[in-house]
C-alpha positions as CSV (number, residue, x, y, z in Angstrom):
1,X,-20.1,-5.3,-11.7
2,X,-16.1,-4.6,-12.5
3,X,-14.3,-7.9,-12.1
4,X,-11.1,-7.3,-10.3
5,X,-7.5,-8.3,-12.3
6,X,-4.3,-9.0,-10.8
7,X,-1.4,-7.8,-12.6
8,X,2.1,-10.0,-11.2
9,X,4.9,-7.7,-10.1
10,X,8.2,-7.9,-8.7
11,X,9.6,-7.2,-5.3
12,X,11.4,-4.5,-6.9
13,X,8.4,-3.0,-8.5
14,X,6.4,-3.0,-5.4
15,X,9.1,-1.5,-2.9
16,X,9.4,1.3,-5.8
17,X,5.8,1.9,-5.8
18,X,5.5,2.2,-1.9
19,X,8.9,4.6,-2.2
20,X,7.2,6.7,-4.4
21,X,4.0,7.0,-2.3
22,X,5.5,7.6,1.1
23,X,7.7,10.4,-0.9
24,X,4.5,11.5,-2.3
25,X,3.1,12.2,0.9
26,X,6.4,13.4,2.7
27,X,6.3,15.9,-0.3
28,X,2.7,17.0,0.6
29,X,3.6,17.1,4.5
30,X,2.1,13.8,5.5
31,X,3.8,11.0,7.4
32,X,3.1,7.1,7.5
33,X,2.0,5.8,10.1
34,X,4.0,2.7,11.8
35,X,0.5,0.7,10.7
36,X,0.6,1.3,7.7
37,X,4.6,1.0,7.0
38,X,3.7,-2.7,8.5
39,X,1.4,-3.1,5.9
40,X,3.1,-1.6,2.9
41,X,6.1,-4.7,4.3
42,X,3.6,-7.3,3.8
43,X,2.8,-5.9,0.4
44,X,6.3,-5.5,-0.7
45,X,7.0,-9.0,0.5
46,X,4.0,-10.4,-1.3
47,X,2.3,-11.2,1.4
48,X,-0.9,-8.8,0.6
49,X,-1.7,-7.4,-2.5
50,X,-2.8,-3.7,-3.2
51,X,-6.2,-4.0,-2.6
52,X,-5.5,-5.3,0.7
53,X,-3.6,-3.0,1.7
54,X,-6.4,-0.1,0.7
55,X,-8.8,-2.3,2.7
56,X,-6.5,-2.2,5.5
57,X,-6.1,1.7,5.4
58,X,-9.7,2.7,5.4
59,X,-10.8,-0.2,7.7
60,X,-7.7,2.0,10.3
61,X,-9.0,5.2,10.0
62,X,-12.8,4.2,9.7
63,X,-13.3,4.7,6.1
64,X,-15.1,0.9,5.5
């Protein structure tokens, strides 16, 4: 079993890494969803971490 580590980032670094994604997508033709912008918030805010966030998404479009 793979134990899970949690690597400490900044506000900063998470609001860049959410940028990036939605641009990612945007670039591929995709858009957010208002769910998952709320969620991506809470992450950049530290609220949630990553994997929460991934839990969140596939739990949204039935991928649990």
């Amino acid at each position: 079993m793979a134990e899970a580590h949690s690597i400490a980032t900044t506000e900063s670094e998470r609001e860049r890494r959410v940028a990036e994604a939605v641009h990612s997508g945007e670039m591929e033709g995709l858009r957010v969803d208002p769910g998952t912008m709320l969620d991506a918030g809470e992450y950049i805010a530290g609220q949630i971490d990553s994997s929460e966030v991934v839990a969140r998404a596939r739990a949204r479009y039935g991928l649990a």
